[in-house]
mmCIF file of the N, C-alpha and C atoms, coordinates in Angstrom:
data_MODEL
# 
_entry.id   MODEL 
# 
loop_
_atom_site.group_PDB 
_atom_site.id 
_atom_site.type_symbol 
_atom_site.label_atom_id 
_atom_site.label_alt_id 
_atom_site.label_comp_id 
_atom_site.label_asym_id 
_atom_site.label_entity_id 
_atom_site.label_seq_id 
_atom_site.pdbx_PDB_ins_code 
_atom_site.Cartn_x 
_atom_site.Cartn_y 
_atom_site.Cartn_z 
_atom_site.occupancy 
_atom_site.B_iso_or_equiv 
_atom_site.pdbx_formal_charge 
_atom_site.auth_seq_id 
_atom_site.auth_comp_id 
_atom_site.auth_asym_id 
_atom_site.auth_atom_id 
_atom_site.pdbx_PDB_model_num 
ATOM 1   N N  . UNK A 1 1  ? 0.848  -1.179 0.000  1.00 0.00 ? 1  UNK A N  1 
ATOM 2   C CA . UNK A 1 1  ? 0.000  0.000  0.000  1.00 0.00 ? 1  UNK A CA 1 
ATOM 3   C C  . UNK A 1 1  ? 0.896  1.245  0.000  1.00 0.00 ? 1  UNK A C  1 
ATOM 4   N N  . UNK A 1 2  ? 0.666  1.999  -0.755 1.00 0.00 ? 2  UNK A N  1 
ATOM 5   C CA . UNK A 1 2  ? 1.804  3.137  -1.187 1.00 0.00 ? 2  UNK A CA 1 
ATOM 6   C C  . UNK A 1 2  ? 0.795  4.646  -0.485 1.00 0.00 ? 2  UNK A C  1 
ATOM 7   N N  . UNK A 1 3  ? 1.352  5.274  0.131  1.00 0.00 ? 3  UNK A N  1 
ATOM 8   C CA . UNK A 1 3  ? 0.879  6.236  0.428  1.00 0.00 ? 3  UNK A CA 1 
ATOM 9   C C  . UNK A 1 3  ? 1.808  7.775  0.233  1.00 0.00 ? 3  UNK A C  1 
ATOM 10  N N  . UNK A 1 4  ? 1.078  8.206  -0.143 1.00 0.00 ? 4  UNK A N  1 
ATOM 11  C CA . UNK A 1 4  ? 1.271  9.798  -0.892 1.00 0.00 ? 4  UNK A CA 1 
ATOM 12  C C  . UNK A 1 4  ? 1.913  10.700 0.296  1.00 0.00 ? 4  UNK A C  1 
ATOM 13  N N  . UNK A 1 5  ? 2.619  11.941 0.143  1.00 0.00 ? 5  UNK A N  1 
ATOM 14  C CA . UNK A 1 5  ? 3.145  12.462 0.809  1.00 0.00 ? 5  UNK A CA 1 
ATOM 15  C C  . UNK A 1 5  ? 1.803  13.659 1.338  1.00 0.00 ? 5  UNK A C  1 
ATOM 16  N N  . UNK A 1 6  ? 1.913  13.582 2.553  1.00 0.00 ? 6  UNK A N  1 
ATOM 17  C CA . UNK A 1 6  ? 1.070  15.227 3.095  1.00 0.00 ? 6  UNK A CA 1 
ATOM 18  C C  . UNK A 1 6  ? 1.665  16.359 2.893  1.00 0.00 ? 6  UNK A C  1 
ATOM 19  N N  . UNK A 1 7  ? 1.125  17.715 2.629  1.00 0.00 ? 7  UNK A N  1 
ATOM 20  C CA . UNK A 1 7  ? 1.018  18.721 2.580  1.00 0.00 ? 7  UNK A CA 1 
ATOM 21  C C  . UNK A 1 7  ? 1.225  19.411 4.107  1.00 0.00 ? 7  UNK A C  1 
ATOM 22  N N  . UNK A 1 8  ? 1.862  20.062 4.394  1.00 0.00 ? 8  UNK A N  1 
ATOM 23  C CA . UNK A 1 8  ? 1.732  21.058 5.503  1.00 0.00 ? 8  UNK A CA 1 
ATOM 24  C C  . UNK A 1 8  ? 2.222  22.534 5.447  1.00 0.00 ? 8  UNK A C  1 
ATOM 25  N N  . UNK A 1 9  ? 1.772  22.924 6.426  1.00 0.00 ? 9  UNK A N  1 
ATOM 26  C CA . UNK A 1 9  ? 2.059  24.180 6.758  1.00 0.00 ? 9  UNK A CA 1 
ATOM 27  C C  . UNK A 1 9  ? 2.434  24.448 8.073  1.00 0.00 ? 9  UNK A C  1 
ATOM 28  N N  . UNK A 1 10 ? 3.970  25.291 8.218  1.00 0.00 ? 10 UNK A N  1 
ATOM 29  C CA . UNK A 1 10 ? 4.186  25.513 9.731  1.00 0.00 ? 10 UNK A CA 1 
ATOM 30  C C  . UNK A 1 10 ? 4.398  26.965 9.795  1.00 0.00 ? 10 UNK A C  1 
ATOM 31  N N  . UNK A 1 11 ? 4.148  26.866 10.264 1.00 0.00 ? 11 UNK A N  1 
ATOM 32  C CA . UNK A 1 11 ? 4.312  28.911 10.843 1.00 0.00 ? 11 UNK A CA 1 
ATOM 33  C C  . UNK A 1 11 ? 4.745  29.204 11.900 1.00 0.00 ? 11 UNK A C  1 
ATOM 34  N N  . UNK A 1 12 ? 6.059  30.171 11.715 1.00 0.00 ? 12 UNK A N  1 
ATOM 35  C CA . UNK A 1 12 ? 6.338  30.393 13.121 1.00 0.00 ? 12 UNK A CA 1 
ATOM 36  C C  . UNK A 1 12 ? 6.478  32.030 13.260 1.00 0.00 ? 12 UNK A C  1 
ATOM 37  N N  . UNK A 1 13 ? 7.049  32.388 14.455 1.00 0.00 ? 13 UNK A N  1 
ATOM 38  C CA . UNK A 1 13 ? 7.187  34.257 14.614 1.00 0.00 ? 13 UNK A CA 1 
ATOM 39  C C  . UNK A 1 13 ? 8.520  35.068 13.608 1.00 0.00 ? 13 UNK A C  1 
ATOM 40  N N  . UNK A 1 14 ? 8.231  36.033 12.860 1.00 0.00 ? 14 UNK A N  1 
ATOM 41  C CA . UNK A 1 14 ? 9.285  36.514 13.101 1.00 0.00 ? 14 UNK A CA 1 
ATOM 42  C C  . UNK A 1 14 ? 9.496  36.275 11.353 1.00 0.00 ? 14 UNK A C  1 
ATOM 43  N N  . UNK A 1 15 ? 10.383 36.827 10.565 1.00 0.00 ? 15 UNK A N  1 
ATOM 44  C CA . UNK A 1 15 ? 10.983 36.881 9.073  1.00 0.00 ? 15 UNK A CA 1 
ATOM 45  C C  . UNK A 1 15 ? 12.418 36.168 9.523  1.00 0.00 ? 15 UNK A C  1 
ATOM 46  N N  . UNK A 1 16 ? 12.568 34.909 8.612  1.00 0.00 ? 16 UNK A N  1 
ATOM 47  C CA . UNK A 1 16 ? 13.627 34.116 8.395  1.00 0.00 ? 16 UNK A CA 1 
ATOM 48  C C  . UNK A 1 16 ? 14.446 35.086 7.280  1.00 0.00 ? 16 UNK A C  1 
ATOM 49  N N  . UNK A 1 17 ? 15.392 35.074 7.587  1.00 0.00 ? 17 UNK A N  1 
ATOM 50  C CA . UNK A 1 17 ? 16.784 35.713 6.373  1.00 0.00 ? 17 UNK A CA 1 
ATOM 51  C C  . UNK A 1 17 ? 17.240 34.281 5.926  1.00 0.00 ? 17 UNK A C  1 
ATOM 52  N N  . UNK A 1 18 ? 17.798 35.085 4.728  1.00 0.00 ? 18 UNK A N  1 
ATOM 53  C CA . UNK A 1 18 ? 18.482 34.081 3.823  1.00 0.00 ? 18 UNK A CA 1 
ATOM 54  C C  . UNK A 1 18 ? 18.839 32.582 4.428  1.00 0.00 ? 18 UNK A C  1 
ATOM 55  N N  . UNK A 1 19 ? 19.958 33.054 5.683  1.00 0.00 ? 19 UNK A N  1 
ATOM 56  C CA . UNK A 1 19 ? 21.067 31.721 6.239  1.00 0.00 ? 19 UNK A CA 1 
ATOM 57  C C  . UNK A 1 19 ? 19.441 30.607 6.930  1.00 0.00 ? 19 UNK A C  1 
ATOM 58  N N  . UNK A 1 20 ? 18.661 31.288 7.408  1.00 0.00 ? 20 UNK A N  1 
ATOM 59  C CA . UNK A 1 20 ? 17.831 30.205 7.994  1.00 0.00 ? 20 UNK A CA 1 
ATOM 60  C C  . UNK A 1 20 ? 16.986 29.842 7.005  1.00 0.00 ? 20 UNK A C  1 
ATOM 61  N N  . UNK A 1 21 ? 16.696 30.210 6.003  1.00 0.00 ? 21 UNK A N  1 
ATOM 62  C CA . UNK A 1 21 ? 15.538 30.046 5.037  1.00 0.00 ? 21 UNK A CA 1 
ATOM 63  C C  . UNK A 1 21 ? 16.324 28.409 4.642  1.00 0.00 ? 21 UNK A C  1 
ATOM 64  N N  . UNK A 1 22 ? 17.726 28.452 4.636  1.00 0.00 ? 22 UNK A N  1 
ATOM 65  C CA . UNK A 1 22 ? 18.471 26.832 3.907  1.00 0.00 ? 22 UNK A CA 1 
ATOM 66  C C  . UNK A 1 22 ? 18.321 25.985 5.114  1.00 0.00 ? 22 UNK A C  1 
ATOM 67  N N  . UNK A 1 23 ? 17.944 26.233 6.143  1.00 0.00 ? 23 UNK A N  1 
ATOM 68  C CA . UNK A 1 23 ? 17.522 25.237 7.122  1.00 0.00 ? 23 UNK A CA 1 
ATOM 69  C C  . UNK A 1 23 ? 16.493 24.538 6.746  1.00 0.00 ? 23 UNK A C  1 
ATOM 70  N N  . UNK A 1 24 ? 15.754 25.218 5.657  1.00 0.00 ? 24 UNK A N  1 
ATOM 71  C CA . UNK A 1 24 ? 14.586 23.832 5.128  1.00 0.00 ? 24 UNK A CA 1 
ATOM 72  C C  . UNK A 1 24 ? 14.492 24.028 3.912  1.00 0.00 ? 24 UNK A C  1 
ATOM 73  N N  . UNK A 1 25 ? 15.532 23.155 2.927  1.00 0.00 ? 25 UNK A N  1 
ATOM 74  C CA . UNK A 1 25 ? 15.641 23.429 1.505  1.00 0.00 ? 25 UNK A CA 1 
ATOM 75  C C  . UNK A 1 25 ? 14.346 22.863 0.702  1.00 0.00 ? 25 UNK A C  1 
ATOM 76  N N  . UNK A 1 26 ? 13.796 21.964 1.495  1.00 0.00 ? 26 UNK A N  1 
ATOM 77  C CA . UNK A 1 26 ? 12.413 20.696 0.604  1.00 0.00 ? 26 UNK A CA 1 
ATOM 78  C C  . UNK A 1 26 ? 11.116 21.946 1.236  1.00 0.00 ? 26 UNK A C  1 
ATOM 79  N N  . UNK A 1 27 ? 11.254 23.091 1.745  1.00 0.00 ? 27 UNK A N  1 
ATOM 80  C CA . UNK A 1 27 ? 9.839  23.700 2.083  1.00 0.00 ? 27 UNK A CA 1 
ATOM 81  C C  . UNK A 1 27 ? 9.935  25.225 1.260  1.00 0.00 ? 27 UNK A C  1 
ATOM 82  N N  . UNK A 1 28 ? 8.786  25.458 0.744  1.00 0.00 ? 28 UNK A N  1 
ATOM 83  C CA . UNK A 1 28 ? 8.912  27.003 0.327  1.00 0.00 ? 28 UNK A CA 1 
ATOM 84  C C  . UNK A 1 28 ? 8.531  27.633 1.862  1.00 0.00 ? 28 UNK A C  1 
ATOM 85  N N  . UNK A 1 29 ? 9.340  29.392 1.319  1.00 0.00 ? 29 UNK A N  1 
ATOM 86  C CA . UNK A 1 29 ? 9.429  30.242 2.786  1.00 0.00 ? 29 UNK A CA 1 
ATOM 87  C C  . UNK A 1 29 ? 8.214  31.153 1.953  1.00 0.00 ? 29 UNK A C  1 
ATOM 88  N N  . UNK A 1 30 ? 7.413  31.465 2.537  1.00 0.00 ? 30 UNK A N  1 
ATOM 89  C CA . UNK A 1 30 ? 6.494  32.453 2.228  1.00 0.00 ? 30 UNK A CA 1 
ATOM 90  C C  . UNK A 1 30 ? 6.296  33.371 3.389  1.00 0.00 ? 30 UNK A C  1 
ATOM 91  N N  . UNK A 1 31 ? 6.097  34.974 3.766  1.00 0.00 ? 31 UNK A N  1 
ATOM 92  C CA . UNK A 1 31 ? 6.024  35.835 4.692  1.00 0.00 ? 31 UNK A CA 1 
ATOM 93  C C  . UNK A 1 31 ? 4.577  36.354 4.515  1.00 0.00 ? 31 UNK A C  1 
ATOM 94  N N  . UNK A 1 32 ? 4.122  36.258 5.695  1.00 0.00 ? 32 UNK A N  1 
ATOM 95  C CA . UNK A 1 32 ? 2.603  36.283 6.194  1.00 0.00 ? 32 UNK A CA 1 
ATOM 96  C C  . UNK A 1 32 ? 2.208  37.499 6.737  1.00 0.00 ? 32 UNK A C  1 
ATOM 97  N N  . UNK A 1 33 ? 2.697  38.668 7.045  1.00 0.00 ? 33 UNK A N  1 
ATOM 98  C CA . UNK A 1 33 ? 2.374  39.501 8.137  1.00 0.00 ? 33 UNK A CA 1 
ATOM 99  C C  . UNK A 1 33 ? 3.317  39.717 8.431  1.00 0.00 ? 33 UNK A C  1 
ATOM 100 N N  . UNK A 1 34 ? 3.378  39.118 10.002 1.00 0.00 ? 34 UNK A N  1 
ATOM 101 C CA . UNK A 1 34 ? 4.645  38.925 10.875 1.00 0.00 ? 34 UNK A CA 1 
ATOM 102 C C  . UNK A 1 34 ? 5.058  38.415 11.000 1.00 0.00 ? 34 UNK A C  1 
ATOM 103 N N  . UNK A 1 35 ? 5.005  36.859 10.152 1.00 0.00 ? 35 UNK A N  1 
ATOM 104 C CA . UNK A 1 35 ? 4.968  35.685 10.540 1.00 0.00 ? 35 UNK A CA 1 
ATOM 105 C C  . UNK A 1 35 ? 5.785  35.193 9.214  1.00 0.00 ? 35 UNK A C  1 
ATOM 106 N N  . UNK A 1 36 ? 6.391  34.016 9.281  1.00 0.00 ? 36 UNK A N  1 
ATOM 107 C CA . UNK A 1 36 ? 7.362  33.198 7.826  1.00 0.00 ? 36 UNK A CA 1 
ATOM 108 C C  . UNK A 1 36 ? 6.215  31.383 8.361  1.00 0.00 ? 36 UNK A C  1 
ATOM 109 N N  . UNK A 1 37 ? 5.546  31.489 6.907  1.00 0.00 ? 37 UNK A N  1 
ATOM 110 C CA . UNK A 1 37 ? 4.859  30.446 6.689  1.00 0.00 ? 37 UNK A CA 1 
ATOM 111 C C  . UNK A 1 37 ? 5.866  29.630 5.715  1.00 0.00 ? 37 UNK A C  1 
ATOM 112 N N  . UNK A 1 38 ? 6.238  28.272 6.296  1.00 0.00 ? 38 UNK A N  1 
ATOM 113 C CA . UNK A 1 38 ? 7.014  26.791 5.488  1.00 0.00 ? 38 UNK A CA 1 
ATOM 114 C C  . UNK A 1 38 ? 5.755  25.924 4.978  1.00 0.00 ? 38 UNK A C  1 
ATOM 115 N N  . UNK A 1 39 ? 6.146  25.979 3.634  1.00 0.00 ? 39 UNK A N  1 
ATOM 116 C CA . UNK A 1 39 ? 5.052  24.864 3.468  1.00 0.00 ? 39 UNK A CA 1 
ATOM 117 C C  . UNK A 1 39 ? 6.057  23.810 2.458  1.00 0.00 ? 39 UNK A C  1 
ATOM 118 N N  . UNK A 1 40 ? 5.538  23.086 2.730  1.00 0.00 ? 40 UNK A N  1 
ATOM 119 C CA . UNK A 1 40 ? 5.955  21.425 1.566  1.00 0.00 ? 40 UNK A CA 1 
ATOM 120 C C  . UNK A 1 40 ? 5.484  20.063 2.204  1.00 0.00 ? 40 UNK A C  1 
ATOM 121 N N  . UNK A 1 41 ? 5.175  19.347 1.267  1.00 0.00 ? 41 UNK A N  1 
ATOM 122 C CA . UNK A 1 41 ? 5.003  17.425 1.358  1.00 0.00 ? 41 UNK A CA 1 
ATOM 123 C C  . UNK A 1 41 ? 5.821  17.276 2.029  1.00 0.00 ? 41 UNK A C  1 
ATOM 124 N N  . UNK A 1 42 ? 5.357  16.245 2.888  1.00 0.00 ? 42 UNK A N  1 
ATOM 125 C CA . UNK A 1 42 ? 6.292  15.554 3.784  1.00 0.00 ? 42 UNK A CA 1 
ATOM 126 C C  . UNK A 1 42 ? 5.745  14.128 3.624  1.00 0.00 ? 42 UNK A C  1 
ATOM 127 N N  . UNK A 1 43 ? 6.890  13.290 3.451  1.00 0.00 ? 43 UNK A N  1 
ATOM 128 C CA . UNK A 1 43 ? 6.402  11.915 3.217  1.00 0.00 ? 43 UNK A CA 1 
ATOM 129 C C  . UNK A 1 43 ? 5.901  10.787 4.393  1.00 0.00 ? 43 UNK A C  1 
ATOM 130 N N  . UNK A 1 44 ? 5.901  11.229 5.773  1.00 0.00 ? 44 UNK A N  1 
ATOM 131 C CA . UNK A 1 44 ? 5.556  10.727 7.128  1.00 0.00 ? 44 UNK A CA 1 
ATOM 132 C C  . UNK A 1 44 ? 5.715  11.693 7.556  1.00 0.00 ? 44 UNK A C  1 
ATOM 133 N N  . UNK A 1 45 ? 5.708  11.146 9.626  1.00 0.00 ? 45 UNK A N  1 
ATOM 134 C CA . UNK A 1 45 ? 5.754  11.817 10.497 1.00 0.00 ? 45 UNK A CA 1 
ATOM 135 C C  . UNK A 1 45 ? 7.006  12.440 11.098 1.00 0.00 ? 45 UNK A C  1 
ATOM 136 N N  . UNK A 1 46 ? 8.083  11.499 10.645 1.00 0.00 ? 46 UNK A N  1 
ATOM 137 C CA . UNK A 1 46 ? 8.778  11.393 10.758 1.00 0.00 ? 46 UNK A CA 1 
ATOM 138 C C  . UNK A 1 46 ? 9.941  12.727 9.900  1.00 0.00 ? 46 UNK A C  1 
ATOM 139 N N  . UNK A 1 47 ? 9.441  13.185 9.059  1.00 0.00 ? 47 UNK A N  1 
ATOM 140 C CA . UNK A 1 47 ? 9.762  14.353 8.294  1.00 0.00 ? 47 UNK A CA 1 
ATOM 141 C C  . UNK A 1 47 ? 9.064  15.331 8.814  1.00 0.00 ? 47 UNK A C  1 
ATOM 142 N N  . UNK A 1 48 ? 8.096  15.545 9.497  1.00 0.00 ? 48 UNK A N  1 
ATOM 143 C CA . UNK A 1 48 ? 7.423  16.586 9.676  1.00 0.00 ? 48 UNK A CA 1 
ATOM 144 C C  . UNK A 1 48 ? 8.168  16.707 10.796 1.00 0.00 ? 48 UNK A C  1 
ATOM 145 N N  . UNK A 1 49 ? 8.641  15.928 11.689 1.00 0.00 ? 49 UNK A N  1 
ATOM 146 C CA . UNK A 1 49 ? 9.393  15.993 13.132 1.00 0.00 ? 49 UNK A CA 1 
ATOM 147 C C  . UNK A 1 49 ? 10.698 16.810 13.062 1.00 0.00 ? 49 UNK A C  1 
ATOM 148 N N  . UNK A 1 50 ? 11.061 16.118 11.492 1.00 0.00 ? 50 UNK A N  1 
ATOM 149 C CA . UNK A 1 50 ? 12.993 16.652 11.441 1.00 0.00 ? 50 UNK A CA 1 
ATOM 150 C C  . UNK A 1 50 ? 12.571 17.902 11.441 1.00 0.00 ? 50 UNK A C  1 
ATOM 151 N N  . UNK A 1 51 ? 11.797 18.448 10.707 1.00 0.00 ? 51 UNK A N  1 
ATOM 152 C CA . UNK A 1 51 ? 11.328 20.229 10.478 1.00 0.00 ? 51 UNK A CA 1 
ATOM 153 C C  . UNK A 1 51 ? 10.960 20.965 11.623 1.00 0.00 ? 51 UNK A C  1 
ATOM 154 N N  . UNK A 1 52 ? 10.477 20.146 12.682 1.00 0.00 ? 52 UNK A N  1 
ATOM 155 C CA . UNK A 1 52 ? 9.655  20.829 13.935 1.00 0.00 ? 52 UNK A CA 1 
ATOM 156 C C  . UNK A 1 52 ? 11.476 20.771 14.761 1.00 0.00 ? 52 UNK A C  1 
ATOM 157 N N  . UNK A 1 53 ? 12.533 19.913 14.749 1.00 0.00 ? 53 UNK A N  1 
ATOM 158 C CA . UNK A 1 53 ? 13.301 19.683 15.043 1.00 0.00 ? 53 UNK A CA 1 
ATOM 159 C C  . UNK A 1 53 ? 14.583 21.046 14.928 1.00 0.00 ? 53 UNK A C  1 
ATOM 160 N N  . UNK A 1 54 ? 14.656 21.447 13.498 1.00 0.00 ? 54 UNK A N  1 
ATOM 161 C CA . UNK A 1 54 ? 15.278 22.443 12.929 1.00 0.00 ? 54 UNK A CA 1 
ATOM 162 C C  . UNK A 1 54 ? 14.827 23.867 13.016 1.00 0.00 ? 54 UNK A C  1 
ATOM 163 N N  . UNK A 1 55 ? 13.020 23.554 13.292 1.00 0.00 ? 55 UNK A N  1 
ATOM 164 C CA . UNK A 1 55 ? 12.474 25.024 14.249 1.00 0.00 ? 55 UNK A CA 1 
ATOM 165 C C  . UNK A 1 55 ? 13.329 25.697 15.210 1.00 0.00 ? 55 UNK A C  1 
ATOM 166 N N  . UNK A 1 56 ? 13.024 24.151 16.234 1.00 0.00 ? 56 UNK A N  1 
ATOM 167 C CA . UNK A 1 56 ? 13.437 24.397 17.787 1.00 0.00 ? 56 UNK A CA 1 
ATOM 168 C C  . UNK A 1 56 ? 14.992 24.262 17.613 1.00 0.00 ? 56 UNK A C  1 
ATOM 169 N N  . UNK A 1 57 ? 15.931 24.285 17.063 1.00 0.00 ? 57 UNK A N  1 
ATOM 170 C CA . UNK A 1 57 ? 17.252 24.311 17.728 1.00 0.00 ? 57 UNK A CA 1 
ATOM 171 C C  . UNK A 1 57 ? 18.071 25.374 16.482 1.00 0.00 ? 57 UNK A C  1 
ATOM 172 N N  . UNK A 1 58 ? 17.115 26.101 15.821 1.00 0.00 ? 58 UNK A N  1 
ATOM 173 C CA . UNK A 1 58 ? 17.038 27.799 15.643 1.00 0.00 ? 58 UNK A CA 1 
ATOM 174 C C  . UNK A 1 58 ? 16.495 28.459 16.211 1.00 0.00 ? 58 UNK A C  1 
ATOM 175 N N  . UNK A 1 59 ? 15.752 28.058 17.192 1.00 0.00 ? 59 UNK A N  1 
ATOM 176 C CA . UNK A 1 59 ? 15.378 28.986 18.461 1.00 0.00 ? 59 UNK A CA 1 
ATOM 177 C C  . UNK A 1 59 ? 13.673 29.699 17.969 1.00 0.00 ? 59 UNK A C  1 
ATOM 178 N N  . UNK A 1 60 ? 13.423 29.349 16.720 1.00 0.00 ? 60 UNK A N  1 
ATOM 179 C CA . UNK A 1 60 ? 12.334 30.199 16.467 1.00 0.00 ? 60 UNK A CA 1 
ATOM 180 C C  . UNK A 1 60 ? 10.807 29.598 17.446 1.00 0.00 ? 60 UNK A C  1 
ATOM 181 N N  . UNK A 1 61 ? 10.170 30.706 16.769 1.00 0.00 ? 61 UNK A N  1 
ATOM 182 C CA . UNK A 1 61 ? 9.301  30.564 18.302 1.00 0.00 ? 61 UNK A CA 1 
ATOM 183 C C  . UNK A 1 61 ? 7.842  29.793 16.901 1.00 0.00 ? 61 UNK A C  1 
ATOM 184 N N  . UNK A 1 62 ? 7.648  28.676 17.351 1.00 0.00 ? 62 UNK A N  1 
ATOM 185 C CA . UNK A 1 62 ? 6.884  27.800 16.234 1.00 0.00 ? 62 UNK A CA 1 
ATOM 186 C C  . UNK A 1 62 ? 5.002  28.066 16.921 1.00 0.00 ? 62 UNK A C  1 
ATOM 187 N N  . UNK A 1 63 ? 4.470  28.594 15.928 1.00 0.00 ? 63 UNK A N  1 
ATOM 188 C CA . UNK A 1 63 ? 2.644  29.205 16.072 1.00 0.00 ? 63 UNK A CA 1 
ATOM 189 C C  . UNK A 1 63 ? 1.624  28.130 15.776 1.00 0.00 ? 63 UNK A C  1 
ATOM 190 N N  . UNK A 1 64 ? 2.266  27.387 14.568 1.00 0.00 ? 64 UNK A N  1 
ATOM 191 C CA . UNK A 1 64 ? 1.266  26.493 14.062 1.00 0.00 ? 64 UNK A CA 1 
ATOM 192 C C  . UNK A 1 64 ? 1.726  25.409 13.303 1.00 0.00 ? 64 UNK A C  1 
ATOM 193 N N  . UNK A 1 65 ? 1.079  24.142 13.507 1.00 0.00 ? 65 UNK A N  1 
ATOM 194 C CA . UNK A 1 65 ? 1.776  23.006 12.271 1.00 0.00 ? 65 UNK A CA 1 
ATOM 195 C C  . UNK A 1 65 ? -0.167 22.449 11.892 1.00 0.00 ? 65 UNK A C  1 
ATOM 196 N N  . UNK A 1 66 ? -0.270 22.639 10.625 1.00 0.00 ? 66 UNK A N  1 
ATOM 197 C CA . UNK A 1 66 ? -1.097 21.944 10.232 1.00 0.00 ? 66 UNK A CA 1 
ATOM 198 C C  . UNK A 1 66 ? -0.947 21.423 8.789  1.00 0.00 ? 66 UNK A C  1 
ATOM 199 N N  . UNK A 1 67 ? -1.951 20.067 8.899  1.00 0.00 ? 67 UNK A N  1 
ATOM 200 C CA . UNK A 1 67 ? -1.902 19.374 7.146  1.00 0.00 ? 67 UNK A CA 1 
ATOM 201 C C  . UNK A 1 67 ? -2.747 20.082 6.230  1.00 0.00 ? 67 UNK A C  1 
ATOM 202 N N  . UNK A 1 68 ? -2.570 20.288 5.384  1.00 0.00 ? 68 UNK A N  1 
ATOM 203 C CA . UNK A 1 68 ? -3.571 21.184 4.068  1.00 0.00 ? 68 UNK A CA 1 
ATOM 204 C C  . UNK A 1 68 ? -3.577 20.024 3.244  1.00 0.00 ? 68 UNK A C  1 
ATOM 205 N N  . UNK A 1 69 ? -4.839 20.687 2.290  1.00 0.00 ? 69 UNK A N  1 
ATOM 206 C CA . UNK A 1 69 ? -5.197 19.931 0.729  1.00 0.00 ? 69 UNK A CA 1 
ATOM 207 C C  . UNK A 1 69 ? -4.354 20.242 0.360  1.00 0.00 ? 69 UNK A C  1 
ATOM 208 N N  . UNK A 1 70 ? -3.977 19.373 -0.384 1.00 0.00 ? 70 UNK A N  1 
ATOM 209 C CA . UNK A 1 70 ? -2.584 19.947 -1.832 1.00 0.00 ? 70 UNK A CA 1 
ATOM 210 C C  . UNK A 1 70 ? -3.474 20.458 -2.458 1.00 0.00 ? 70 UNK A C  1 
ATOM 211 N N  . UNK A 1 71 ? -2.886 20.916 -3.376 1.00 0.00 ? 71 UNK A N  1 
ATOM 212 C CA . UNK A 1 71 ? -3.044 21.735 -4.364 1.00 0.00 ? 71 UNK A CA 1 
ATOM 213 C C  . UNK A 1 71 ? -3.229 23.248 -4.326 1.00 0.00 ? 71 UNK A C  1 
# 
């Protein structure tokens, strides 16, 4: 049984510069407000973790993780 990669979105506080934006090369950086929205497929949970992982030990302050529809 082959299962498809999820869609997410994480959002955290604050505008990422350049050097942190390569902390997540597989997510687009999009700026929200005040806020830097990551979005990309993640193929498990286990990928969504490494990302919540690379949040927290850049110190950023993480608002939201949710799955979206693709497309």
């Amino acid at each position: 049984m082959s299962k498809t990669a999820a869609q997410y979105e994480i959002r955290v506080r604050g505008h990422l510069g350049q050097v942190m934006r390569t902390a997540f090369p597989e997510m687009q950086v999009d700026v929200d407000g005040d806020d830097t929205v990551l979005t990309g497929a993640m193929p498990d949970q286990a990928a969504v973790y490494g990302v919540l992982a690379a949040v927290e030990s850049l110190g950023l302050e993480l608002l939201e993780v949710r799955q979206v529809a693709a497309g």
